[in-house]
C-alpha positions as CSV (number, residue, x, y, z in Angstrom):
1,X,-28.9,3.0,7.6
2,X,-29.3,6.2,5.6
3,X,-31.2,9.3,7.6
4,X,-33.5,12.0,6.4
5,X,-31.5,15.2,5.0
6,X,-32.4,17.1,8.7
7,X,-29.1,19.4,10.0
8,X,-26.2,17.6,10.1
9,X,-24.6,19.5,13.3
10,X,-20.5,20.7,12.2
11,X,-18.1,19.6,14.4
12,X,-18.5,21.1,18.1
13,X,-21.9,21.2,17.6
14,X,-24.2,18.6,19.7
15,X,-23.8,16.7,22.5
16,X,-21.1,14.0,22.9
17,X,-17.8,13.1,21.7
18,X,-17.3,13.9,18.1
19,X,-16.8,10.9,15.7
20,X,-13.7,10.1,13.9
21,X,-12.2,12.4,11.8
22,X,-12.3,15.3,14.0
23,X,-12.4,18.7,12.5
24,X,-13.7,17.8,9.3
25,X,-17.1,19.0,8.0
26,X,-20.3,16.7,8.6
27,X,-22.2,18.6,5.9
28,X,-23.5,16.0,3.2
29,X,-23.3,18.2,0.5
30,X,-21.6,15.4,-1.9
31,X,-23.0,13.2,-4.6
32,X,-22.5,9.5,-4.6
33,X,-20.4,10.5,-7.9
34,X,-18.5,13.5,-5.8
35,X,-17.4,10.9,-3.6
36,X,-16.0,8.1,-6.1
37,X,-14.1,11.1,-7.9
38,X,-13.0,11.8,-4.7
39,X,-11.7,8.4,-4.2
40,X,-10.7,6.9,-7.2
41,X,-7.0,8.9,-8.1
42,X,-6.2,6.3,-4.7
43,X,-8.9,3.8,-4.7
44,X,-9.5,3.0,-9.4
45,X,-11.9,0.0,-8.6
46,X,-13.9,2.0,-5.9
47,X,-17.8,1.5,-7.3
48,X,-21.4,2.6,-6.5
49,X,-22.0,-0.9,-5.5
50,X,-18.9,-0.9,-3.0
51,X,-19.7,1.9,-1.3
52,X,-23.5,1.0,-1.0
53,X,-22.1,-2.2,0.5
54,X,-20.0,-0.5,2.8
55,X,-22.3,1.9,4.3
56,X,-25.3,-1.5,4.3
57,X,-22.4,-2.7,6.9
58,X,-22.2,0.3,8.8
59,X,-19.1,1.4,7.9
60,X,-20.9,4.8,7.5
61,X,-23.9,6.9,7.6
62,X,-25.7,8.7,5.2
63,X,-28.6,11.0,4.8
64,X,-31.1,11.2,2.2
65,X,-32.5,13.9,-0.1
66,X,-36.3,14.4,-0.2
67,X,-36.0,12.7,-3.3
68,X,-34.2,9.6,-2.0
69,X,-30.4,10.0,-3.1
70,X,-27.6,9.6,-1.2
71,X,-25.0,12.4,0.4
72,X,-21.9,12.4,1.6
73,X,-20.2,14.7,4.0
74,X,-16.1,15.6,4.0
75,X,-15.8,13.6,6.7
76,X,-17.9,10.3,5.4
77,X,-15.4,10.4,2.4
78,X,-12.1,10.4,5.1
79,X,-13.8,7.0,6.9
80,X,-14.6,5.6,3.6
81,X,-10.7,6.4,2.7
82,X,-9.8,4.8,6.0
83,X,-12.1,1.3,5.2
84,X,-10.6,1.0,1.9
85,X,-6.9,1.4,3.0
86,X,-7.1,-1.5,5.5
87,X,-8.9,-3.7,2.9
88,X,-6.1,-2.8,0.6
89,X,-2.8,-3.0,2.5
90,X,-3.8,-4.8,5.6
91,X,-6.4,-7.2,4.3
92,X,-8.5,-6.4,7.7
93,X,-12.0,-7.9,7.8
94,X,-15.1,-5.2,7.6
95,X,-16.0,-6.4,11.1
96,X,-12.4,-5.2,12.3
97,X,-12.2,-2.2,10.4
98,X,-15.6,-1.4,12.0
99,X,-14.4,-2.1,15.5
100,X,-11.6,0.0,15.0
101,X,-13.8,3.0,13.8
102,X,-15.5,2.7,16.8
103,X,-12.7,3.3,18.9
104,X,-11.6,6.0,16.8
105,X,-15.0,7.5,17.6
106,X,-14.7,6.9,21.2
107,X,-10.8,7.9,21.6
108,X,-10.1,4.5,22.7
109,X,-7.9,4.3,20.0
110,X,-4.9,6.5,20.4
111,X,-3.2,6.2,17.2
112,X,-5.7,7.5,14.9
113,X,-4.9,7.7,11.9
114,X,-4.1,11.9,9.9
115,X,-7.2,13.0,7.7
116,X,-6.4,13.9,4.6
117,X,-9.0,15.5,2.1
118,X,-9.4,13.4,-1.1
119,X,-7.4,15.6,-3.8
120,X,-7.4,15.3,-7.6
121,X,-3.9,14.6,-8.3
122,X,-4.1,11.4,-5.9
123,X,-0.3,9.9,-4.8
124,X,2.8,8.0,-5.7
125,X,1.4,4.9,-4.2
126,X,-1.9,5.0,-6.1
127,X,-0.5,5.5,-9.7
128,X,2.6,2.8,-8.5
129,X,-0.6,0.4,-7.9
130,X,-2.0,1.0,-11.4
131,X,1.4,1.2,-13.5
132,X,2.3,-1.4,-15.9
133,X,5.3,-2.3,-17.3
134,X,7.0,-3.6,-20.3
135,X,9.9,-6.3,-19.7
136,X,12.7,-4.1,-20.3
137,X,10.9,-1.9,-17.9
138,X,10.2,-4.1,-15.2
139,X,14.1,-5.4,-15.8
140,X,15.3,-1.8,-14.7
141,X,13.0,-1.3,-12.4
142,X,13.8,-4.0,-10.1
143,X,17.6,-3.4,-10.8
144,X,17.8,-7.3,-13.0
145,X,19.3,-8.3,-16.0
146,X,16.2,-8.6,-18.6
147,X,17.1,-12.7,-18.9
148,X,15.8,-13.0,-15.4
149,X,12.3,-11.6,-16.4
150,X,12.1,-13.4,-19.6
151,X,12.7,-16.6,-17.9
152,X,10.4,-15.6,-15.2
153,X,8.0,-15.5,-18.3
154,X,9.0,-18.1,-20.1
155,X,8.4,-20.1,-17.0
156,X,4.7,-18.7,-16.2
157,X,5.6,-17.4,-13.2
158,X,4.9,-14.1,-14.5
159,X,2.7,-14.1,-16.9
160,X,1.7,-10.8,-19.6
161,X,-1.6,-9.3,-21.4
162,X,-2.0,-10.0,-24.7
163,X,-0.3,-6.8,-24.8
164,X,3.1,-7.5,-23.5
165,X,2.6,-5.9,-20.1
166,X,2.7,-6.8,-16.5
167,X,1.4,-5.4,-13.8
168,X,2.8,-3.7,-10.7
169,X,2.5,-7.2,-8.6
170,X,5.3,-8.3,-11.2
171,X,7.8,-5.8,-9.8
172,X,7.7,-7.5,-6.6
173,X,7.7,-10.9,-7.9
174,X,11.1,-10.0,-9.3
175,X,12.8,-8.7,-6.7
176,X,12.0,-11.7,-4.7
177,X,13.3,-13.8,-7.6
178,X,16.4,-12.2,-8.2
179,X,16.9,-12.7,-4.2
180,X,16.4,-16.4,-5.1
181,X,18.7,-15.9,-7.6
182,X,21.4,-15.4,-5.8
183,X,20.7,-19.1,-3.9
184,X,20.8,-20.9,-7.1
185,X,17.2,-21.2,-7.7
186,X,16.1,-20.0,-10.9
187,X,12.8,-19.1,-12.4
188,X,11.8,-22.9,-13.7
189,X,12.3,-23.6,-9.8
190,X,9.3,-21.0,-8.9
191,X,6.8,-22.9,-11.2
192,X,5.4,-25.1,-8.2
193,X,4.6,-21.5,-6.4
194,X,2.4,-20.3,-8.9
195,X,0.9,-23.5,-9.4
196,X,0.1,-23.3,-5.4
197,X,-1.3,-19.6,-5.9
198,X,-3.3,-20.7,-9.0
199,X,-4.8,-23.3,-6.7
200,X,-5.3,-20.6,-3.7
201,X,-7.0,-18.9,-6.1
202,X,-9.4,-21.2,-7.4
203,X,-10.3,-21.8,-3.8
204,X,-11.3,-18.3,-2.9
205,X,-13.0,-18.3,-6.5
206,X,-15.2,-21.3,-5.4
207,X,-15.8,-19.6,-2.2
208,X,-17.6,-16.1,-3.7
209,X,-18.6,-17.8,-6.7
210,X,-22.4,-18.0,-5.4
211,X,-22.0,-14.1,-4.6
212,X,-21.0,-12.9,-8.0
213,X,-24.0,-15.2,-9.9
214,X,-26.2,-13.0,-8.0
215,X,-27.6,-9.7,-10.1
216,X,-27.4,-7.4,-6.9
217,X,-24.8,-4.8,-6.9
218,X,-24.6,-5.5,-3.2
219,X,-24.0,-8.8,-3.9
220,X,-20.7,-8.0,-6.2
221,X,-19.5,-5.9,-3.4
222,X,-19.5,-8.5,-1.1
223,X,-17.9,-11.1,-3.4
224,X,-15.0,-8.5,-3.6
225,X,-14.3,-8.1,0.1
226,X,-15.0,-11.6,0.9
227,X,-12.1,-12.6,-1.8
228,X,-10.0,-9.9,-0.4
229,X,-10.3,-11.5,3.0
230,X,-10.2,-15.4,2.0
231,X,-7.1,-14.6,-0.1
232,X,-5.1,-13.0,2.9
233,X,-6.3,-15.6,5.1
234,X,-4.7,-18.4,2.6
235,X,-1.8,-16.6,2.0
236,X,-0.9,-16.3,5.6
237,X,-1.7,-20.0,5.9
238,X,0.8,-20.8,3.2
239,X,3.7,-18.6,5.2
240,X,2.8,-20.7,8.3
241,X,3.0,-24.1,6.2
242,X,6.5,-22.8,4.8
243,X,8.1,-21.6,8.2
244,X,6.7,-24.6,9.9
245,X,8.9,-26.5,7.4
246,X,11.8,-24.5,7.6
247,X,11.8,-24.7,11.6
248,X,11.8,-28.7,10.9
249,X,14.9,-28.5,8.9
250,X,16.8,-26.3,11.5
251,X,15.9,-28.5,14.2
């Protein structure tokens, strides 16, 4: 829960181990904006909502004006950098991101994570996340002859905006198909894959479809992590179908 805008002791001050980051200033001096143009040169999705969300979770702490608005500290922006990474490339549930603050905080955790101040010019892996490519493009950047991504497309296994672009998800989805490739199974093969995606998705859709009708921004955030997390948890389910399978047919 938010706390009145009393001193917020720097680091070394009080009593107690100091929380996770170390070293970095406690001062809220920042702006709810501040801190989403902080974050979003990584993070281009990152919203008022989500971080409201976030910190209704306890994922952080903030204190309050004496007119009622949020502020961040330096060090509130590296946990919130921290939250958002596991979401993103590790699919972790809130409740064990939290947990894993919280041994952060108390040095039960030994391999915590370097802090790293939120910069303007962001990093290779954030703009990589956002890119977009043309078909020629995505055919040299995955090292394939351009027939394999037009059959990928003419397939619907990858699949375009209405202006001629895929994403950086389609990258991947070629370098796994050209790996296929080489096995004899070509694009028309991978049609029943998608098809079982579409379905996973329509699945999690059903799931947070109560959450987005709601009005709240809270409410939006939630539907967003809760996909996040259903998704991961039916994609792993589908590796475990698949290697079940396989171990059948070595048996």
């Amino acid at each position: 829960m938010p706390t009145s805008a009393a001193h917020v002791p720097e680091p070394g001050e009080g009593d107690g181990p100091e929380p996770w980051p170390q070293g970095i200033s406690r001062r809220a001096t920042m702006r709810i904006s501040d801190v989403l143009r902080a974050l979003r040169t990584e993070f281009p999705h990152v919203s008022h909502s989500k971080l409201r969300f976030l910190e209704e979770q306890g994922l952080i702490e903030t204190v309050r004006t004496p007119a009622g608005y949020r502020q961040y500290s330096p060090a509130d922006v590296e946990r919130l950098r921290y939250v958002l990474v596991e979401q993103r490339d590790h699919y972790l549930p809130l409740k064990v991101i939290k947990d894993r603050l919280a041994a952060l905080d108390t040095g039960t955790e030994t391999e915590a994570p370097v802090p790293r101040l939120a910069t303007a010019d962001g990093d290779a892996g954030a703009a990589s996340a956002r890119r977009r490519y043309t078909v020629e493009a995505l055919a040299a950047a995955g090292g394939v002859d351009r027939s394999l991504v037009d059959g990928l497309v003419e397939a619907g296994v990858l699949r375009p905006t209405t202006g001629g672009q895929l994403d950086a998800h389609a990258l991947d989805v070629v370098v796994l198909a050209a790996g296929l490739a080489e096995h004899g199974i070509e694009p028309r093969h991978l049609r029943t894959l998608r098809t079982a995606a579409d379905r996973h998705v329509s699945l999690v859709q059903q799931v947070v479809a109560p959450w987005r009708s709601q009005q709240t921004a809270s409410a939006r955030a939630h539907a967003d992590t809760l996909a996040t997390e259903i998704g991961e948890l039916c994609a792993r389910l589908h590796t475990v179908f698949v290697r079940q399978g396989v171990d059948d047919l070595t048996r």
